[in-house]
NUBA-596905 format. One record per atom (N, C-alpha, C): residue number from 1; residue in one letter; chain; atom name; x, y, z. Coordinates in Angstrom, 1 decimal, padded with zeros to 4 digits. Example, Ala and Ser with C-alpha at 12.3 -4.5 7.8 and 13.67 -1.06 7.14 Angstrom:
<gudos>
+-----+-----+-------+------+--------+--------+--------+
|   n | res | chain | atom |     c1 |     c2 |     c3 |
+-----+-----+-------+------+--------+--------+--------+
|   1 |   A |     A |    N |  013.2 | -005.7 |  007.8 |
|   1 |   A |     A |   CA |  012.3 | -004.5 |  007.8 |
|   1 |   A |     A |    C |  013.2 | -003.3 |  007.8 |
|   2 |   S |     A |    N |  012.8 | -002.2 |  007.1 |
|   2 |   S |     A |   CA |  013.7 | -001.1 |  007.1 |
|   2 |   S |     A |    C |  012.9 |  000.0 |  007.9 |
+-----+-----+-------+------+--------+--------+--------+
</gudos>
This chain:
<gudos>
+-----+-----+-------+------+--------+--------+--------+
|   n | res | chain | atom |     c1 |     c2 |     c3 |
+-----+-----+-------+------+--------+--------+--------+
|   1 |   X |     A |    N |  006.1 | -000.2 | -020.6 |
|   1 |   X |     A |   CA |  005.5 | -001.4 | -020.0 |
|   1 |   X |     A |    C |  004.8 | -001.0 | -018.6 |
|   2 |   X |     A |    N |  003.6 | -001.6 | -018.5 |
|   2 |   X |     A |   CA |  002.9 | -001.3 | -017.0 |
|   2 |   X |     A |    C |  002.8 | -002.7 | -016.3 |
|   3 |   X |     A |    N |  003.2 | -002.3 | -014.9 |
|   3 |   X |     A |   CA |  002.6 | -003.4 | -014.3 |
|   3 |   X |     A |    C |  001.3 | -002.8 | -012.9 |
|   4 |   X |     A |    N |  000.7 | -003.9 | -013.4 |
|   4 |   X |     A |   CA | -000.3 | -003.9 | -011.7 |
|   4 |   X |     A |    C | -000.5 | -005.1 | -011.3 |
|   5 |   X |     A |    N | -000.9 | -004.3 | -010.0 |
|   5 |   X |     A |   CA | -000.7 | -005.5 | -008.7 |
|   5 |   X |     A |    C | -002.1 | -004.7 | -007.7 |
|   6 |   X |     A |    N | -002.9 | -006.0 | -007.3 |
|   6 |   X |     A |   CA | -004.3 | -005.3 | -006.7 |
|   6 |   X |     A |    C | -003.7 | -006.7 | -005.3 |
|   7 |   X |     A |    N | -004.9 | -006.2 | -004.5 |
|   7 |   X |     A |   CA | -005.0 | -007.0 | -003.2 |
|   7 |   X |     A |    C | -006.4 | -006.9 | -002.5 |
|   8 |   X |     A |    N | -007.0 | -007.5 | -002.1 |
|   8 |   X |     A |   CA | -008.6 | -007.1 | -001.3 |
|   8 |   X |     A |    C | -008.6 | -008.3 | -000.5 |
|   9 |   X |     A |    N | -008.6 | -007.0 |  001.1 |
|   9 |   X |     A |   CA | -008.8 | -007.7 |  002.2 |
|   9 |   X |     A |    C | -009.7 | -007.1 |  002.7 |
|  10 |   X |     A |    N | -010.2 | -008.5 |  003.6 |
|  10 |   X |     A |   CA | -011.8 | -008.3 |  004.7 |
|  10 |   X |     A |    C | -011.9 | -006.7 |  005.5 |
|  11 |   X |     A |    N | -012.8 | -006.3 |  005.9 |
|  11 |   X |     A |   CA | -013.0 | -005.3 |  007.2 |
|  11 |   X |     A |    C | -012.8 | -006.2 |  008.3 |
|  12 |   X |     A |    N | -011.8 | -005.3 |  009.5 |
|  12 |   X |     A |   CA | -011.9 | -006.3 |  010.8 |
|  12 |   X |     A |    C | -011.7 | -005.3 |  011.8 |
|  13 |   X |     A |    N | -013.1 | -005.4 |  012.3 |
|  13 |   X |     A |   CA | -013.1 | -004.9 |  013.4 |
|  13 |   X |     A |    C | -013.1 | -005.1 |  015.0 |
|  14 |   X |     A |    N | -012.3 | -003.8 |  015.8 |
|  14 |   X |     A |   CA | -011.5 | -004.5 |  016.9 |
|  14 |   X |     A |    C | -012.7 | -004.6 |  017.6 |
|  15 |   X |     A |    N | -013.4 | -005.3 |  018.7 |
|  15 |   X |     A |   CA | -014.4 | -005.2 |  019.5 |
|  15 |   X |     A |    C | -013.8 | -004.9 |  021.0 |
|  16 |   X |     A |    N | -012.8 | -005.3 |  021.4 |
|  16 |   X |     A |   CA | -012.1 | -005.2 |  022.5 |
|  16 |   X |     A |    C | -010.7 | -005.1 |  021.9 |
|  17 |   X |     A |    N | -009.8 | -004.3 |  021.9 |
|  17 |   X |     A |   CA | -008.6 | -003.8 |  021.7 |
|  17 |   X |     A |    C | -007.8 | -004.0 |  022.9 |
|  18 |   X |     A |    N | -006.4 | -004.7 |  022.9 |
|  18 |   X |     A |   CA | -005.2 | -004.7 |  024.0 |
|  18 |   X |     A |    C | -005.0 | -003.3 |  023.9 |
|  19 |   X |     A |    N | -004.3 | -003.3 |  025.1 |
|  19 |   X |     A |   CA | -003.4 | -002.4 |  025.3 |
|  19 |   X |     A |    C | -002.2 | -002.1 |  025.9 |
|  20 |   X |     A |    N | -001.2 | -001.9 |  025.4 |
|  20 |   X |     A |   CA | -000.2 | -002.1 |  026.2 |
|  20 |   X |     A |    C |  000.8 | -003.3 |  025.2 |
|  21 |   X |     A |    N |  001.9 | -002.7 |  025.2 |
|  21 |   X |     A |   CA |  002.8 | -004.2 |  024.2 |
|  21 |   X |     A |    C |  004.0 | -004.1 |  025.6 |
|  22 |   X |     A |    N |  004.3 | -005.3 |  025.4 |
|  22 |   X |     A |   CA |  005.7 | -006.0 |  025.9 |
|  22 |   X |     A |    C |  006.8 | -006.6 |  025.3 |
|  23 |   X |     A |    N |  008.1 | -006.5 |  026.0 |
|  23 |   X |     A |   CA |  009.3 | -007.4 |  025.0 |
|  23 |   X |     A |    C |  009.0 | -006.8 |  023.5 |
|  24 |   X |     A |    N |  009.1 | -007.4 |  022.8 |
|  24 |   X |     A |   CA |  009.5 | -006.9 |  021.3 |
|  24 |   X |     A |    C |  008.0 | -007.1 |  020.7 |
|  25 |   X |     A |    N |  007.6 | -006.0 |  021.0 |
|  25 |   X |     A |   CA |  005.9 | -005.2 |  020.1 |
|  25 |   X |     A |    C |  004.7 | -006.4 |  020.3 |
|  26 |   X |     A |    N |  005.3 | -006.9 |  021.5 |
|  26 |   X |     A |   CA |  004.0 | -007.8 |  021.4 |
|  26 |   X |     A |    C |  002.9 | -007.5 |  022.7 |
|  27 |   X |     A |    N |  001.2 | -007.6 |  022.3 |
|  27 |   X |     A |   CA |  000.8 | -006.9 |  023.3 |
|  27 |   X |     A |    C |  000.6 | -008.1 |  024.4 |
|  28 |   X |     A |    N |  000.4 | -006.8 |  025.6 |
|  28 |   X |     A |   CA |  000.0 | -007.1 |  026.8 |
|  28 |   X |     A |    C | -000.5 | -007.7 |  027.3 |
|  29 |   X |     A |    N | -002.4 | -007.5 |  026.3 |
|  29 |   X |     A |   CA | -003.5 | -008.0 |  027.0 |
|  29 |   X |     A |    C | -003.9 | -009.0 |  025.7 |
|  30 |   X |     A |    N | -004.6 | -009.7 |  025.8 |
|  30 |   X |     A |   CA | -005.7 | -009.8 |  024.8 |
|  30 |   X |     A |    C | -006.6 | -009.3 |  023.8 |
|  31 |   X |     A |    N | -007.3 | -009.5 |  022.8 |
|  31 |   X |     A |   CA | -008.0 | -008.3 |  022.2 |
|  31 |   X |     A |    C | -008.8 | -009.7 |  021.2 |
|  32 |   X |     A |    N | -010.2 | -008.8 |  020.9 |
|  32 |   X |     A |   CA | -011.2 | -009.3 |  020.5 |
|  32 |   X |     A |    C | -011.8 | -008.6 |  019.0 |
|  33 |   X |     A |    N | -011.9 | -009.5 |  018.1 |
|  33 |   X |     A |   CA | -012.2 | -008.9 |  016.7 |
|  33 |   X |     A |    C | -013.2 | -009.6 |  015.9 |
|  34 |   X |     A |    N | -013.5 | -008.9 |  014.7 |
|  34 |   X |     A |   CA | -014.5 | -009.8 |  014.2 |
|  34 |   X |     A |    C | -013.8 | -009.4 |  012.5 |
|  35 |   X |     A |    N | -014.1 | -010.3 |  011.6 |
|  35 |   X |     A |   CA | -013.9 | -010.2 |  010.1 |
|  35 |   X |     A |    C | -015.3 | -010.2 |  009.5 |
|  36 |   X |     A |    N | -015.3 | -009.0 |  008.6 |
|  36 |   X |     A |   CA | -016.5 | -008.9 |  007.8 |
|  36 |   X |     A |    C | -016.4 | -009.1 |  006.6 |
|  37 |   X |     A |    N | -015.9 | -010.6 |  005.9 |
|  37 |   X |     A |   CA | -015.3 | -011.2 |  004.9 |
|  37 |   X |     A |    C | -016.7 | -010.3 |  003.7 |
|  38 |   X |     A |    N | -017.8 | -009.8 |  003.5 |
|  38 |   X |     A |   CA | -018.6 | -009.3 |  002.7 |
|  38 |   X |     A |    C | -018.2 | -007.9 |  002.6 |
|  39 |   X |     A |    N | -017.5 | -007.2 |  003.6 |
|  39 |   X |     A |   CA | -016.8 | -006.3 |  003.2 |
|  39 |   X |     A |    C | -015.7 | -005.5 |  003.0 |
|  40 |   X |     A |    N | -015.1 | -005.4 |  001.8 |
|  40 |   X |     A |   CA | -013.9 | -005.4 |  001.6 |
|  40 |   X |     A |    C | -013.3 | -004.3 |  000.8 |
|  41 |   X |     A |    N | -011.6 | -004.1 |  000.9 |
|  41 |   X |     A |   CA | -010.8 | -003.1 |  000.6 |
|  41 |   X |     A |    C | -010.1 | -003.8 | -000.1 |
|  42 |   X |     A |    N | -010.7 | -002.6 | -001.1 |
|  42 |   X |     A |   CA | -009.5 | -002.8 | -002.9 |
|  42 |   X |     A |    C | -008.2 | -002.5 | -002.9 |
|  43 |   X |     A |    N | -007.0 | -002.5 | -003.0 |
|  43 |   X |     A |   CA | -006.2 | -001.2 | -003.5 |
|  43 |   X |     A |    C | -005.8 | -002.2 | -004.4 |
|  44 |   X |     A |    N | -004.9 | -001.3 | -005.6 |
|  44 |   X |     A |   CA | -004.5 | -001.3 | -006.9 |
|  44 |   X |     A |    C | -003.4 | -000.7 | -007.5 |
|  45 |   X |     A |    N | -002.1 | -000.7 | -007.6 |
|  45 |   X |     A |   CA | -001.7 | -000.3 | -008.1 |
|  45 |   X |     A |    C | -000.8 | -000.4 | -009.5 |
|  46 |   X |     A |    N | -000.6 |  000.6 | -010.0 |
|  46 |   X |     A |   CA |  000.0 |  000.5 | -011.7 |
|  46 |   X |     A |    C |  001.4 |  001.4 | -011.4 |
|  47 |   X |     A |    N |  002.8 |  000.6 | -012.0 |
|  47 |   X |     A |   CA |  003.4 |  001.3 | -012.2 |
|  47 |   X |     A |    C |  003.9 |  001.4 | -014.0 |
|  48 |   X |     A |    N |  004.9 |  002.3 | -014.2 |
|  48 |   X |     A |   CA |  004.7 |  002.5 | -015.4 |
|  48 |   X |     A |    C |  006.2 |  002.2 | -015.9 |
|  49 |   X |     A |    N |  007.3 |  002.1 | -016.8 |
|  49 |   X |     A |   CA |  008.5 |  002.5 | -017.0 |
|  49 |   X |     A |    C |  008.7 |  004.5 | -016.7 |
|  50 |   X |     A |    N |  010.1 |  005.1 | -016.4 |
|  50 |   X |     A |   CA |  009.9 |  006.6 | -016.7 |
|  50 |   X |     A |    C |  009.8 |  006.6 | -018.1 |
|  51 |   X |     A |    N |  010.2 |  005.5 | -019.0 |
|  51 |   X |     A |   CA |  010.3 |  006.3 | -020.5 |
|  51 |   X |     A |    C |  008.8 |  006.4 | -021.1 |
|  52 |   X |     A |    N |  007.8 |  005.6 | -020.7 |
|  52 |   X |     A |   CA |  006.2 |  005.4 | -020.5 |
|  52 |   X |     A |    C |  005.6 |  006.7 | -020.8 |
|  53 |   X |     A |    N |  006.1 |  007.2 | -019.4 |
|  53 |   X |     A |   CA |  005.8 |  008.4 | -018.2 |
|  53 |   X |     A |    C |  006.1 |  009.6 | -019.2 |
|  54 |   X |     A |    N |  007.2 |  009.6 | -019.9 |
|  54 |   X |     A |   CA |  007.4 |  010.6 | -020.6 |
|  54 |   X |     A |    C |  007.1 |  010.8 | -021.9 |
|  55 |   X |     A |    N |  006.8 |  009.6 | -022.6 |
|  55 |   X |     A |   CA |  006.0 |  009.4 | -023.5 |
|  55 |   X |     A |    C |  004.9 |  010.2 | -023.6 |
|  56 |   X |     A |    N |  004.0 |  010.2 | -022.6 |
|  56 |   X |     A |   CA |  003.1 |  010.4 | -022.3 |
|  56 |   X |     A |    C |  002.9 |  012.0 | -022.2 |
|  57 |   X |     A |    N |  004.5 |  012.7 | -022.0 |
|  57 |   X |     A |   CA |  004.3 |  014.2 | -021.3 |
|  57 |   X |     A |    C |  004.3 |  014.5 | -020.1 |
|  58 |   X |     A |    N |  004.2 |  013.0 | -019.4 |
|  58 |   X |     A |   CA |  004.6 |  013.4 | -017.8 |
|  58 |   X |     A |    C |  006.1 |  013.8 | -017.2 |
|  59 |   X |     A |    N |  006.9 |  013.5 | -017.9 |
|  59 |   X |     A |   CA |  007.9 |  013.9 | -017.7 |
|  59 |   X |     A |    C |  009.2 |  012.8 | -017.2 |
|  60 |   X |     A |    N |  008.6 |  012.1 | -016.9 |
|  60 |   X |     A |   CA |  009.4 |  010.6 | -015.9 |
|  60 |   X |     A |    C |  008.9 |  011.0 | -014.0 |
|  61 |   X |     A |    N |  009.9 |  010.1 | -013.7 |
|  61 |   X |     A |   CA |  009.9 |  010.3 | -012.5 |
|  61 |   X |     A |    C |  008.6 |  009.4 | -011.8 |
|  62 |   X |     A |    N |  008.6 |  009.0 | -010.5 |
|  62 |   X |     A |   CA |  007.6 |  008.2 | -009.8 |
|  62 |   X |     A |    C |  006.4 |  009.3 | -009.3 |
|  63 |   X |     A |    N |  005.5 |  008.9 | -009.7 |
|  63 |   X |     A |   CA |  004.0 |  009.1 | -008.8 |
|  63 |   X |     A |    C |  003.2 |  008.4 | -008.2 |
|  64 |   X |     A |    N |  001.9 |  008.9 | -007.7 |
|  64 |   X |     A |   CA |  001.0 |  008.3 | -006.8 |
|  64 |   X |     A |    C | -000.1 |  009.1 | -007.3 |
|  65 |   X |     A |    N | -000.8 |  008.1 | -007.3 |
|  65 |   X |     A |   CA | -002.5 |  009.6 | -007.6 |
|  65 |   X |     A |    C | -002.9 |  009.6 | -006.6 |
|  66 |   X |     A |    N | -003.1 |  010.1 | -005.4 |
|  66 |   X |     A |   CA | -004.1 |  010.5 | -004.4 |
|  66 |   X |     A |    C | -005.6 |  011.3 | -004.2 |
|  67 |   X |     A |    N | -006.6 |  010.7 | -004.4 |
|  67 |   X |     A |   CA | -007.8 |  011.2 | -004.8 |
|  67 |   X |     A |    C | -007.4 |  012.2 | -006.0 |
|  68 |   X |     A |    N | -007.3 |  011.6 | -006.8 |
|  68 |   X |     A |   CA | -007.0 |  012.3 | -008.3 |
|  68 |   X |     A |    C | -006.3 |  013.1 | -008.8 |
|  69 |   X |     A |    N | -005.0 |  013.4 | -007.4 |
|  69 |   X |     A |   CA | -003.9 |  014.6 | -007.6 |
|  69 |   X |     A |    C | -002.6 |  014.0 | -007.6 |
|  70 |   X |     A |    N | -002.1 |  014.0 | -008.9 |
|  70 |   X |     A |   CA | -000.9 |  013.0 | -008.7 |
|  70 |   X |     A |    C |  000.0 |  014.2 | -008.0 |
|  71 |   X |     A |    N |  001.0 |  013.0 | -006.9 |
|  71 |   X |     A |   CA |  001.9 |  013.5 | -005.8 |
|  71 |   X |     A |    C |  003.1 |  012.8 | -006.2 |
|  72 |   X |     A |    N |  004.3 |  013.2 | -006.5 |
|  72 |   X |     A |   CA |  005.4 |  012.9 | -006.6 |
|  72 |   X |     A |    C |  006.5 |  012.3 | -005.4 |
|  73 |   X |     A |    N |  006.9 |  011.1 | -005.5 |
|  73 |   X |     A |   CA |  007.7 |  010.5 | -004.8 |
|  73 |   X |     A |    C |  008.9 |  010.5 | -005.2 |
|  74 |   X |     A |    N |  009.9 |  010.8 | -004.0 |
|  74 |   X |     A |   CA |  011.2 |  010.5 | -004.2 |
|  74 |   X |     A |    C |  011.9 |  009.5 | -004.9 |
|  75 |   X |     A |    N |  012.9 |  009.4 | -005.6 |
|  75 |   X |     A |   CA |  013.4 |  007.8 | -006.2 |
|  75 |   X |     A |    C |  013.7 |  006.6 | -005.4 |
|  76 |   X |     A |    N |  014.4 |  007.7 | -004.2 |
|  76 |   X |     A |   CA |  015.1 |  006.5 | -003.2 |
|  76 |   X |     A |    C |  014.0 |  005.7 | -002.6 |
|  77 |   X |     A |    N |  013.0 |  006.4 | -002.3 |
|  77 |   X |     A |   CA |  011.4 |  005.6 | -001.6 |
|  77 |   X |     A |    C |  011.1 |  004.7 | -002.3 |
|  78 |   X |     A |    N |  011.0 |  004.8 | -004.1 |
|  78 |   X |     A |   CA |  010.7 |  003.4 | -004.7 |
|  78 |   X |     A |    C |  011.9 |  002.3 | -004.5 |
|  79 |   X |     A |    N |  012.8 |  002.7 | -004.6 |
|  79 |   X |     A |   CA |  013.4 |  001.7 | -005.1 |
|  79 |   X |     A |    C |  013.6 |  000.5 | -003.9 |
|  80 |   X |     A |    N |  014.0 |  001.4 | -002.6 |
|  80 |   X |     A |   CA |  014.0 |  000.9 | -001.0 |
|  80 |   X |     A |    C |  012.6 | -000.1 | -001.2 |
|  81 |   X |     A |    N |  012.0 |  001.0 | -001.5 |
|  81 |   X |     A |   CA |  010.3 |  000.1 | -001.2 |
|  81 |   X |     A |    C |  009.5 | -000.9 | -001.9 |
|  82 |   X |     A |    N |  010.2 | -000.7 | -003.1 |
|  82 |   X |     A |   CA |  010.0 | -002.1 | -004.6 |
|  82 |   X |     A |    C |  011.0 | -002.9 | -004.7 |
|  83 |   X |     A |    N |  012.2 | -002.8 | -003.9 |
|  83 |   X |     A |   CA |  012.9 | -003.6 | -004.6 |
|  83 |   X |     A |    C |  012.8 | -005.0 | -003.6 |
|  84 |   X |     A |    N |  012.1 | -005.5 | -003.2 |
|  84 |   X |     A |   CA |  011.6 | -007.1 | -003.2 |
|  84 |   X |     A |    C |  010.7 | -007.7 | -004.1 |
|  85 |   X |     A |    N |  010.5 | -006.4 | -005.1 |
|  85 |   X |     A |   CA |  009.5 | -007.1 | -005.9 |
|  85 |   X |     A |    C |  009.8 | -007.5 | -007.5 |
|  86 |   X |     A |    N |  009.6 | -008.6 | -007.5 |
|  86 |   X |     A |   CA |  010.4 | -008.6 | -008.9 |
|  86 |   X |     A |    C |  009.6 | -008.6 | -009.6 |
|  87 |   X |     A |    N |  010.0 | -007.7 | -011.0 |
|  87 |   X |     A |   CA |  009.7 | -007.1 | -012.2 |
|  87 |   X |     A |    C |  010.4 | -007.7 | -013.5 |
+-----+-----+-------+------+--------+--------+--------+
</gudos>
């Protein structure tokens, strides 16, 4: 079973940037930005079951494609890092 999950948000650029944060990560100064709602960032991702994965010949286990070279992730990273998301 696969699931995916995409998201696409605006370009936003800083024109004047704070600097400096105070108390708990909040900044200093002020800062000035603009949203370029025409252009925008895709990401997308698909996960698979391991028994999928091995089906397949991949073997199981969690990946990532990074510019077209899948990189392997630890188990503990998904689970910590998926598990708010219900499946």
């Amino acid at each position: 079973m696969n699931n995916i999950a995409s998201w696409s948000s605006p370009a936003n650029i800083a024109l004047i940037k704070y600097w400096g944060k105070k108390d708990v990560q909040l900044p200093a100064n002020s800062s000035l930005s603009m949203t370029l709602d025409e252009s925008r960032t895709v990401t997308e991702i698909e996960m698979e079951t391991k028994s999928a994965r091995a089906g397949s010949g991949g073997g199981g286990g969690y990946f990532i494609l990074l510019s077209t070279e899948p990189k392997q992730i630890p188990d503990n990273i998904i689970r910590s890092g998926f598990s708010i998301i219900p499946l």
